[in-house]
Phi, psi and omega in degrees: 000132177271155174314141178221130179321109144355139151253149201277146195268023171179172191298182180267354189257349199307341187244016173249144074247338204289007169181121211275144190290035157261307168326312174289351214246328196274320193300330193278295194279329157297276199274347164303324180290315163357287197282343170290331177274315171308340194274307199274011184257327183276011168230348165335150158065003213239181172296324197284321164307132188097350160313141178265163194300331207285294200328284155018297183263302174327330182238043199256123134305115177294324218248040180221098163307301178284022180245320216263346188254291042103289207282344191269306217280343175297284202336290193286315191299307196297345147247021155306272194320323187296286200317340175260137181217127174298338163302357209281164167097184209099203159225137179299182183214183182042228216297321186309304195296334207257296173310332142312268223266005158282318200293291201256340173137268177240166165307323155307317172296333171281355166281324195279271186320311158300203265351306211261349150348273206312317188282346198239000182284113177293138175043292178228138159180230184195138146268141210256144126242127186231132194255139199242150156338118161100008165079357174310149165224151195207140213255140155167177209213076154343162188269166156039250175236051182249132176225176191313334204287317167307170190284089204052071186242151169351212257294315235024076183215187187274134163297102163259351159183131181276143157235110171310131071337353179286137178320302192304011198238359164188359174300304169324333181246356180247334183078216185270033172228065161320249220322325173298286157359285189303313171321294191301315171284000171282347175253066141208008176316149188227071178306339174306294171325273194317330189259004170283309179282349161308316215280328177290295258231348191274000000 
């Protein structure tokens, strides 16, 4: 079966002020559908068809661009929309939060660190939280469409939120002003979503 483009768990509009419905109408319907299709013409014919996506990455040759550019960019936008809520914001709780504040202190200090994840990955990539066997969690940021699930790409732990940082992912409504963006998406962060998948993955 080929991949198939997501639906969004809520309207394009479900997220403004903090992330504007021309972005979500271009981010989605463009460049996510994008990669879903390059994702499936580049595994057409291959060992890799019929495979899921996390297998894909978890066993992925770095040096096969269109799978690893493609498969990454399927991967992350599709758990980029969970991870977002117009409900959203806040703080996590229970088991997440006790794993955040073993890691970094506080909630605030793991904010300050995802922050500056997100502000300081020079030119297009992502920021992470990822959580490893035995439930630790970690902060860390990958290039382009590359994530932890690949083989020595940043955290290596399951990727549980995610931040798109490539310009087409906020420039219309932020311009050059990434920490605003990065502000912004902690009030639409969808902490349920993140500790259900800490709670799979731990």
């Amino acid at each position: 079966m080929a991949f198939e483009l997501p639906a969004l768990p809520y309207a394009h509009d479900a997220l403004e002020p903090h992330i504007d419905t021309k972005t979500m109408e271009i981010h989605h319907g463009k460049h996510h559908n994008g990669y879903t299709n390059k994702l499936n013409a580049a595994i057409e014919g291959t060992d890799l068809a019929g495979k899921s996506i996390d297998d894909i990455l978890k066993g992925l040759d770095l040096k096969n661009t269109a799978v690893r550019n493609n498969g990454g960019g399927f991967y992350n936008h599709s758990l980029f929309w969970t991870v977002m809520s117009p409900d959203g914001g806040g703080e996590p709780t229970g088991e997440l939060a006790e794993a955040i504040n073993a890691a970094y202190g506080s909630f605030a200090d793991f904010k300050a660190k995802f922050a500056s994840a997100a502000g300081t990955r020079f030119g297009s990539g992502w920021a992470w939280l990822c959580v490893h066997s035995g439930g630790k969690v970690e902060v860390c940021s990958s290039a382009n469409q590359d994530n932890p699930l690949m083989p020595g790409i940043g955290c290596g732990g399951h990727p549980i939120l995610g931040l798109d940082v490539w310009e087409h992912a906020y420039y219309l409504n932020y311009q050059n002003r990434r920490p605003d963006y990065v502000a912004s998406f902690f009030e639409v962060i969808n902490w349920n979503k993140v500790a259900e998948l800490f709670a799979a993955n731990k």
